[in-house]
C-alpha positions as CSV (number, residue, x, y, z in Angstrom):
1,X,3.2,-24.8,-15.2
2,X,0.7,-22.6,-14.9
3,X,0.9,-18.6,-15.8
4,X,0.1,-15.3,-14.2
5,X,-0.1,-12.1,-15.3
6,X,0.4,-9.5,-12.9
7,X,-0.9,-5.8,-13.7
8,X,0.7,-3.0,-11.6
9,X,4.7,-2.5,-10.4
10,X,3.8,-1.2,-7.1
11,X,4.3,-2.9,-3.5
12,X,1.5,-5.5,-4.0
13,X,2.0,-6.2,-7.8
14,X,5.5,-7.0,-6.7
15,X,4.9,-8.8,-4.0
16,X,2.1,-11.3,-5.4
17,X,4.8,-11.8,-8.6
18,X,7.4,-12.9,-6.2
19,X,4.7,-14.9,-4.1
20,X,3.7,-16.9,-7.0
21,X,7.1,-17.0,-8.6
22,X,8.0,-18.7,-5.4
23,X,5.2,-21.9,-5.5
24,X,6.2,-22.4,-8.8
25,X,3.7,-20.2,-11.2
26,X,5.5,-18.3,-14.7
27,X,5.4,-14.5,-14.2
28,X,4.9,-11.3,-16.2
29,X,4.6,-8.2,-14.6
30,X,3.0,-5.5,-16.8
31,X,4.0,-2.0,-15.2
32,X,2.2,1.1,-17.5
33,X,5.3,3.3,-16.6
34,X,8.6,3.2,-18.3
35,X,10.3,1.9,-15.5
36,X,9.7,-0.4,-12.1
37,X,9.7,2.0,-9.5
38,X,7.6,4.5,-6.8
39,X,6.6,8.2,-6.8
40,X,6.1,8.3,-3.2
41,X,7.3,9.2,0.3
42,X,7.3,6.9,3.4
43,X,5.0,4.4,4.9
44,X,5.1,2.4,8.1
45,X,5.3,-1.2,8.4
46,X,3.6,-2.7,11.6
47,X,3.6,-6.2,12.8
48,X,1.5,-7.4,9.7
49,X,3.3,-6.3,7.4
50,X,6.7,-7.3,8.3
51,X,5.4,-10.7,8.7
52,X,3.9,-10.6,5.0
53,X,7.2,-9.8,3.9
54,X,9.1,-12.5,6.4
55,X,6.6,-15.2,4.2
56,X,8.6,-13.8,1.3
57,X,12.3,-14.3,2.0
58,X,12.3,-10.3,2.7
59,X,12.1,-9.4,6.0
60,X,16.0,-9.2,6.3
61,X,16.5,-6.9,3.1
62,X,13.5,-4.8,4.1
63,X,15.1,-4.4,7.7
64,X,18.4,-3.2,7.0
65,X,16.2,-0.4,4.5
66,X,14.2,0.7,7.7
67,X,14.4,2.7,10.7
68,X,12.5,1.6,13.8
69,X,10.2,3.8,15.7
70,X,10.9,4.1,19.0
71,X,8.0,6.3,20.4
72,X,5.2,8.5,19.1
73,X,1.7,9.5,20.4
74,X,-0.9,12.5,19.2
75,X,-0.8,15.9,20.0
76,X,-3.3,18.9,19.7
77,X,-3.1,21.9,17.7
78,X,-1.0,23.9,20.1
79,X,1.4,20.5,20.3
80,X,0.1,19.7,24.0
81,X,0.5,15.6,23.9
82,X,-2.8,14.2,24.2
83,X,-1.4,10.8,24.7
84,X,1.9,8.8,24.1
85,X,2.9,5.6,23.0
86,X,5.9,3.7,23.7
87,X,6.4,1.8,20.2
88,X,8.1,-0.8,22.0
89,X,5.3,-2.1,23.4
90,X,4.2,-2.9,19.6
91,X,7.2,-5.3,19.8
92,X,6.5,-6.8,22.7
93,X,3.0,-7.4,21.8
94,X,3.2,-8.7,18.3
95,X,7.0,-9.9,18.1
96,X,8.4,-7.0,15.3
97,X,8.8,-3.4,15.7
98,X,7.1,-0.7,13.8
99,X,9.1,0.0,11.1
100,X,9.7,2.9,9.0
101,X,10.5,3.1,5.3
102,X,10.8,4.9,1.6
103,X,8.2,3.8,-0.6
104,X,11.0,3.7,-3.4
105,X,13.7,2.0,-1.6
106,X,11.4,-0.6,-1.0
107,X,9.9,-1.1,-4.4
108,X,13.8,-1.6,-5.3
109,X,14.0,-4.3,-2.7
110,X,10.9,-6.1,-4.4
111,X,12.0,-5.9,-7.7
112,X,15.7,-7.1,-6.9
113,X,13.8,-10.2,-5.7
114,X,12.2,-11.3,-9.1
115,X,14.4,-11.9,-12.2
116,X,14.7,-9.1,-14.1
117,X,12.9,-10.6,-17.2
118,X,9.7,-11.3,-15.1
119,X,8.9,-7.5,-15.8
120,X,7.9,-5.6,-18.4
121,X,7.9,-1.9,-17.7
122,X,6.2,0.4,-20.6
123,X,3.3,-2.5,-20.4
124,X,0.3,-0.4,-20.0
125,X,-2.7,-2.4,-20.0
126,X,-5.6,-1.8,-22.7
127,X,-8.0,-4.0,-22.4
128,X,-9.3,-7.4,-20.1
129,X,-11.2,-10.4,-21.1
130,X,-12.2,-14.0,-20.1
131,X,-11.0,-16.7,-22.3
132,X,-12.1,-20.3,-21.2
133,X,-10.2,-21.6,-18.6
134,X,-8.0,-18.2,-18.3
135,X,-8.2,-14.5,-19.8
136,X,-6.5,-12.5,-22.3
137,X,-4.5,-9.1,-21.2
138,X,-3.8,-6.6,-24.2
139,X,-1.1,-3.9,-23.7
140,X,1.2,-1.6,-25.7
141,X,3.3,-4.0,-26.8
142,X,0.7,-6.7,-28.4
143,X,-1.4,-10.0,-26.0
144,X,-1.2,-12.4,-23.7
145,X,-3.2,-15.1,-22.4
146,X,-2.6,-16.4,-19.1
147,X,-4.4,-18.7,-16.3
148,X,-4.6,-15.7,-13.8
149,X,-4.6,-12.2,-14.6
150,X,-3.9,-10.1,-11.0
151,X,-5.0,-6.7,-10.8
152,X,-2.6,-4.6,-8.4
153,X,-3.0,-1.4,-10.7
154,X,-4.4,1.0,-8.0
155,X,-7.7,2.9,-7.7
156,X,-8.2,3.8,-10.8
157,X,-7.2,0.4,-12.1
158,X,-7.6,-1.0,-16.0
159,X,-8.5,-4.5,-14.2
160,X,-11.3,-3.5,-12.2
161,X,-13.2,-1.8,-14.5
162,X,-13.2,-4.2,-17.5
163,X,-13.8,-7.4,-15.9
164,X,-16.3,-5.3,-12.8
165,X,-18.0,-3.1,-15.1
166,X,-20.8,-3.0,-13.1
167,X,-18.5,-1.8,-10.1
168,X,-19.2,2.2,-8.7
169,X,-16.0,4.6,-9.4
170,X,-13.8,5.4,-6.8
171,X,-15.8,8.2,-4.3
172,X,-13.8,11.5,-2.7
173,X,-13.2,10.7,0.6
174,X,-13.5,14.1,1.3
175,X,-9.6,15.4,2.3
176,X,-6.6,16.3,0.1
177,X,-3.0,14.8,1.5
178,X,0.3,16.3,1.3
179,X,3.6,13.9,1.9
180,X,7.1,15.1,1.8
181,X,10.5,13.5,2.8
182,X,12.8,16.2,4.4
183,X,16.8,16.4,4.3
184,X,18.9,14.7,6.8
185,X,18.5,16.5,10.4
186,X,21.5,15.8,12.2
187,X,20.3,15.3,16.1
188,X,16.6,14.9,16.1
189,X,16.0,11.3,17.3
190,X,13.1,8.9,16.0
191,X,10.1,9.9,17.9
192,X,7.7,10.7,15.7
193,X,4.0,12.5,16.2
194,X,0.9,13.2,15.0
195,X,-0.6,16.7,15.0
196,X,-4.9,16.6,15.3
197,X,-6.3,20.2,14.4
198,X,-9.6,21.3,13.1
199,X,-10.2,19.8,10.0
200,X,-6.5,19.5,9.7
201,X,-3.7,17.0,10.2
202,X,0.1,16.7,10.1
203,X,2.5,13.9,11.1
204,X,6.0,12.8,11.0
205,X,8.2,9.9,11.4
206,X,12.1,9.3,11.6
207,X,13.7,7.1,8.1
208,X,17.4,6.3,7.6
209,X,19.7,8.3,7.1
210,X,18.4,11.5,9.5
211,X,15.8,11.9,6.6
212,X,11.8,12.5,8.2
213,X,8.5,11.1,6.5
214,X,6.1,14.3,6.5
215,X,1.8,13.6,6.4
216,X,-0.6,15.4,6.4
217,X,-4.4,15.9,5.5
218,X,-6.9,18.6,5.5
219,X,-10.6,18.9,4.7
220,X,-10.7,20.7,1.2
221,X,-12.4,20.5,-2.0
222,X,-12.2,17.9,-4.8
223,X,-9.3,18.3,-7.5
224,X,-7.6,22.2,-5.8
225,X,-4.9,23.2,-8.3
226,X,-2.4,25.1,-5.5
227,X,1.2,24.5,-5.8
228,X,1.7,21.2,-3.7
229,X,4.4,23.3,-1.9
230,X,3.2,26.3,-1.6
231,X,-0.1,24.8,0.0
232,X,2.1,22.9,2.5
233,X,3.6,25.8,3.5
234,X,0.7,27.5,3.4
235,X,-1.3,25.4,5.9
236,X,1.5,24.1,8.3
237,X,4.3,26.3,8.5
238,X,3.1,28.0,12.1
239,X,2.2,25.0,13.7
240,X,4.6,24.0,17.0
241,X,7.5,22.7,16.4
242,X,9.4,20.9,15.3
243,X,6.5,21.4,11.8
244,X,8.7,24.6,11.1
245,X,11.6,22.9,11.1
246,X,10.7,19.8,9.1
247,X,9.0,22.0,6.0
248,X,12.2,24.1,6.1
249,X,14.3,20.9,5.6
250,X,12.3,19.8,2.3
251,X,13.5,20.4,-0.7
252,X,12.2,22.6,-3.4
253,X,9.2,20.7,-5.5
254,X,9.8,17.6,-3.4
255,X,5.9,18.0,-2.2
256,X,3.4,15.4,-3.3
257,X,-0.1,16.4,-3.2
258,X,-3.3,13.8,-3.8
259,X,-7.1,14.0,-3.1
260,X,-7.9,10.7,-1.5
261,X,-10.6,8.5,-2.5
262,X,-12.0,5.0,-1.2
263,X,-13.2,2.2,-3.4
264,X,-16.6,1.4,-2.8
265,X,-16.8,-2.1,-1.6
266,X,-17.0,-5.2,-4.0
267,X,-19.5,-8.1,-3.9
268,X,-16.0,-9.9,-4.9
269,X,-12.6,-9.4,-5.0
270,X,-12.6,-12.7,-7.9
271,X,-14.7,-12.4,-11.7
272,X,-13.4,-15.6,-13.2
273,X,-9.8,-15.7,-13.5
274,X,-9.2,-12.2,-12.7
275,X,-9.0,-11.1,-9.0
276,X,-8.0,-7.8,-7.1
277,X,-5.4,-6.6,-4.5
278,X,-4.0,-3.4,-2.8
279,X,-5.9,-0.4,-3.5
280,X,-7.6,-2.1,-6.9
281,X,-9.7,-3.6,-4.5
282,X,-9.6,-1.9,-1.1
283,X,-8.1,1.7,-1.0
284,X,-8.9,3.2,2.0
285,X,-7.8,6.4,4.3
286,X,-4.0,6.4,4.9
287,X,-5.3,7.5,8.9
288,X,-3.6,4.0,9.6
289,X,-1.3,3.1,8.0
290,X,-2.6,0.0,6.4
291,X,-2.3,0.3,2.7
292,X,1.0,-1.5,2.0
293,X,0.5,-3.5,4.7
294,X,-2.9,-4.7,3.4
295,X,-1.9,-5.3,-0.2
296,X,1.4,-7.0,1.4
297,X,-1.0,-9.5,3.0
298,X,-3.1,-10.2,-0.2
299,X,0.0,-11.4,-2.2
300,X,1.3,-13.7,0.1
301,X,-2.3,-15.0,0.6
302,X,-3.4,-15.3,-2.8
303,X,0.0,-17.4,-2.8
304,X,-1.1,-19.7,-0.4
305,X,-4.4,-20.6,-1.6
306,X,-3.2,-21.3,-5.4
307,X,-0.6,-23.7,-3.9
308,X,-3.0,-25.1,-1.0
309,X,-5.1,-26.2,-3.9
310,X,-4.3,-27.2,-7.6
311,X,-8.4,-25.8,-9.1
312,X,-7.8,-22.5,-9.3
313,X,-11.3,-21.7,-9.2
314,X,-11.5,-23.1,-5.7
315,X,-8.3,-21.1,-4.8
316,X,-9.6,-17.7,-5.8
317,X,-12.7,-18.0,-3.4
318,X,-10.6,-19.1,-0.7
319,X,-8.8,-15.8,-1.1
320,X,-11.5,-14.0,-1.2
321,X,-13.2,-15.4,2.2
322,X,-10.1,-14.7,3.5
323,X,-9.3,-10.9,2.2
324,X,-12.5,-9.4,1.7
325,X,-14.0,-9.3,5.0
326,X,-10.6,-8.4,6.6
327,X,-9.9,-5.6,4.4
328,X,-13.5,-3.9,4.6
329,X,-13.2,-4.1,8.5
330,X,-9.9,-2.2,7.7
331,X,-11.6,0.0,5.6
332,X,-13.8,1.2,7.9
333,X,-11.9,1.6,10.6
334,X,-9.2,3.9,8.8
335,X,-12.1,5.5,7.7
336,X,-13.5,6.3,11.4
337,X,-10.1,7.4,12.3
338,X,-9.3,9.3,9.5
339,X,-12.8,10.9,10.2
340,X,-11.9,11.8,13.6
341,X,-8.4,13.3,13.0
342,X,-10.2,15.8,10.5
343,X,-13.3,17.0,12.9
344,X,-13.2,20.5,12.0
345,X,-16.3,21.4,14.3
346,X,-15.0,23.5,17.3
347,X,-16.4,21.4,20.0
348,X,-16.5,18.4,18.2
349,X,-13.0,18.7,18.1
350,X,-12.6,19.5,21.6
351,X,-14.6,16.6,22.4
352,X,-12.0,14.4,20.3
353,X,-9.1,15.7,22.2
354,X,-10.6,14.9,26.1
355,X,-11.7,11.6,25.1
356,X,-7.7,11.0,23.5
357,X,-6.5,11.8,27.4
358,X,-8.9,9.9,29.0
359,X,-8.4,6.6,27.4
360,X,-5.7,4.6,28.6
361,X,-2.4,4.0,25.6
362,X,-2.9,0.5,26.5
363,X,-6.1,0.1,25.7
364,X,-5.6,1.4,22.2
365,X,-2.8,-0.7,21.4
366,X,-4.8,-3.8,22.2
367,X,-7.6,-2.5,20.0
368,X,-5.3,-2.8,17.3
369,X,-4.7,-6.8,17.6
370,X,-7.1,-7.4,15.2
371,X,-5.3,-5.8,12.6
372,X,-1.6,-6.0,14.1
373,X,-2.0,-10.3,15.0
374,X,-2.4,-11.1,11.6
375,X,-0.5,-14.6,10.9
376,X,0.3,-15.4,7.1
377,X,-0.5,-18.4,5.4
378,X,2.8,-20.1,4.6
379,X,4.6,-20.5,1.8
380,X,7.4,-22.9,0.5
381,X,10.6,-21.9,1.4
382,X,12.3,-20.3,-1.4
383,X,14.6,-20.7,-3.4
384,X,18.1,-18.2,-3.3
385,X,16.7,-15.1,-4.3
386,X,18.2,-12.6,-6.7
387,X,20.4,-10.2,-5.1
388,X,20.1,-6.2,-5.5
389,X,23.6,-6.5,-7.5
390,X,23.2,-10.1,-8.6
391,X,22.7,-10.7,-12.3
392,X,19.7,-12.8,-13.2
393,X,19.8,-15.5,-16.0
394,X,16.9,-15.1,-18.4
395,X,13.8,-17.4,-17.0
396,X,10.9,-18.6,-18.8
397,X,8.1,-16.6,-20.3
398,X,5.1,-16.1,-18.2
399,X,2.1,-16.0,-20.9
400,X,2.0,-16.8,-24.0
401,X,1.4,-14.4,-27.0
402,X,-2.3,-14.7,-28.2
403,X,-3.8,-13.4,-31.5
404,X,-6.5,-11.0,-31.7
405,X,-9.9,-12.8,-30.7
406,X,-13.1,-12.7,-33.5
407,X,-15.6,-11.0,-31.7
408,X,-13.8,-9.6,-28.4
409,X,-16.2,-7.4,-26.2
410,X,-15.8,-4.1,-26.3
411,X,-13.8,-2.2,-23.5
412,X,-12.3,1.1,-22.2
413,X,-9.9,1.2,-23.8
């Protein structure tokens, strides 16, 4: 049977461990923190996503976790609507509503999904190397060797820069983020909205509960050391409403705060018998909303080509034909429209904001196919997955223990 390691407990870490625990591959999930779950806020789940997750035996779980968005659209700085969507037409179009979501409520769904003894929190990863027909992972705790090593450790991740060391650093992209999840507002419905100033944005969107997901973006220097809520304050709290509102309903310190950066793009997404999903190998502008998403559809494709064909080797570049050229058209794209939401030019701004009303709602949903239509590969149909309050009988090792290698190349360690 052969053995992966997974390197990284987020959304697409978790998601490629229970994709290839389904076709029948042992599993070790190597998370750096001390436990499996997400510093986050919200995210939205379109079409692709939810289908990524259906491959998985999750769409159900993940469901009765979300809220739907009914409606949305843009407005400008003085909250005049420059256009408006009807999210139901995402529905009609693509066959599943846009959905929205806590980061950590779903990491908990993922994890419920893999038996607990697949995952080894405290695992931070040291070091990467090939070994023959596999590669060798050290971490805290000692080494393994395994027949895959996945690297779904972020932007900054171990994986990439070991086995790519010829790969360019992650660049500024330019913009700081803010993201916030408020208190329960009792009688504000799920519309949600997106605010375009001058070289600022801010969004919302309804979650369960009565609790609101809270974006937004702004043109500013790299690595600014303000009070994540005091700058949110700072910047938003006089635009239209309902902004006021929604930053009022936050609780103290519950502001997270993060410069955004973009991987520069890879020749390869596969060096040997390593390869790289989510943000290790595509982090883009969140202007779309196609990070989880994204890494959601690497898992479950990565999945499909190891069981499509027994040579692994053959498998990986099927992946990556299929992933990197996808992604990077992603990649730019949420890059142009993140550009656009953050003119900060007067008239280039103005300019942004005619051509917004001028161009029909239906037309911009149907430029979005491309990304919405995607179909997954398929996968098995699994066995009865764990339950959130089921208890999980021990299963078998992923990778084997390995001593130290004579002569191992040198790494950052």
């Amino acid at each position: 049977m052969p053995a992966a390691v997974v390197v990284g407990g987020g959304i697409g870490g978790l998601a490629a461990a229970i994709a290839l625990h389904r076709i029948g591959w042992r599993v070790t999930v190597l998370e750096r923190a001390g436990e499996f779950g997400e510093i986050g806020a919200g995210l939205a789940l379109w079409p692709n996503a939810t289908r990524a997750l259906a491959a998985l035996g999750l769409a159900e779980r993940v469901r009765a976790i979300a809220a739907v968005e009914t409606a949305g659209g843009v407005r400008d700085r003085a909250g005049r609507w420059l256009f408006r969507t009807d999210n139901s037409d995402v529905a009609r179009r693509h066959g599943r509503p846009l959905l929205m979501v806590h980061r950590a409520e779903l990491v908990r769904v993922l994890v419920a999904a893999l038996p607990a003894d697949l995952l080894r929190p405290g695992g931070e990863v040291r070091a990467v190397w090939p070994d023959g027909d596999g590669a060798v992972v050290e971490h805290r705790d000692g080494r393994v060797r395994a027949d895959l090593v996945v690297g779904a450790d972020g932007i900054r991740s171990r994986v990439r820069r070991q086995c790519w060391p010829e790969a360019r650093p992650p660049r500024y992209a330019g913009c700081t983020a803010w993201r916030a999840v408020t208190e329960p507002l009792d009688g504000r419905g799920a519309e949600g909205a997106l605010f375009w100033g001058r070289g600022e944005r801010f969004g919302f969107a309804a979650l369960p509960g009565g609790r609101f997901y809270c974006f937004a973006a702004a043109r500013a220097p790299e690595g600014g050391e303000e009070d994540a809520s005091a700058g949110f304050a700072r910047r938003f709290g006089g635009w239209p409403d309902p902004v006021p509102e929604l930053l009022a309903a936050v609780p103290e310190g519950a502001v997270l705060r993060h410069d955004v950066y973009a991987v520069p793009p890879l020749a390869s997404y596969v060096r040997g018998r390593a390869v790289l999903l989510g943000d290790a190998a595509h982090a883009m502008d969140p202007a779309l909303g196609q990070g989880a998403g994204t890494a959601l559809e690497d898992a479950v494709t990565l999945a499909a080509c190891l069981r499509a064909d027994p040579d692994v080797d053959v498998a990986l570049a099927r992946y990556d034909r299929a992933r990197r050229p996808r992604t990077r058209a992603i990649v730019r794209r949420s890059a142009r429209m993140g550009a656009a939401s953050l003119v900060a030019w007067p008239p280039g701004a103005w300019s942004r904001n005619l051509l917004a009303r001028l161009v029909p709602p239906g037309l911009l949903l149907r430029s979005m196919d491309p990304v919405l239509g995607w179909t997954p590969p398929e996968l098995p149909e699994p066995a009865e997955l764990p339950g959130p309050a089921e208890r999980v009988e021990p299963a078998e090792r992923a990778a084997e223990a390995v001593p130290a290698p004579g002569g191992r190349p040198g790494g950052d360690a």
